[in-house]
C-alpha positions, 0 to 999 in steps of 0.5 A: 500500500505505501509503496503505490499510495505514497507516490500518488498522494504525492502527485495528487496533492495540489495545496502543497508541493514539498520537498518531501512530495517531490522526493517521493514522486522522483524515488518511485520513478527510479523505482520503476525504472530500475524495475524496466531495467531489471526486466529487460535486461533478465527477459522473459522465462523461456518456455518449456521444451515439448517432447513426443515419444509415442504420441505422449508430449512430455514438458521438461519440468511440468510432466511428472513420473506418475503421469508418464507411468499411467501413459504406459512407460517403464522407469529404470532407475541405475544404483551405482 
């Protein structure tokens, strides 16, 4: 609440424009900026890769042992 009420109170504020007010304004949009930068430089989540093996589509972190074992699969686990 603070961090999007403060901003906007600020700008509302018509009687008064402190030094505050206007410190907060310019502090949230570095904020924001930073933020803009942060994600372009981290980009979106890629996603993930499908594969098909005996028209079963398996989703690299999302199909889990249990599903692929109900679809017919056999897991062998190595022990070393």
């Amino acid at each position: 609440k603070l961090i999007i009420l403060a901003p906007i109170m600020a700008l509302f504020n018509a009687r008064r424009r402190t030094r505050k007010a206007v410190f907060v304004v310019v502090g949230s949009l570095l904020f924001l900026f930073f933020c803009e930068i942060a994600y372009i430089t981290i980009g979106l989540p890629v996603k993930a890769p499908v594969l098909a093996i005996n028209n079963t589509e398996m989703r690299l972190g999302h199909t889990m042992v249990q599903e692929l074992m109900n679809d017919g699969f056999d897991i062998y686990i190595r022990k070393q």
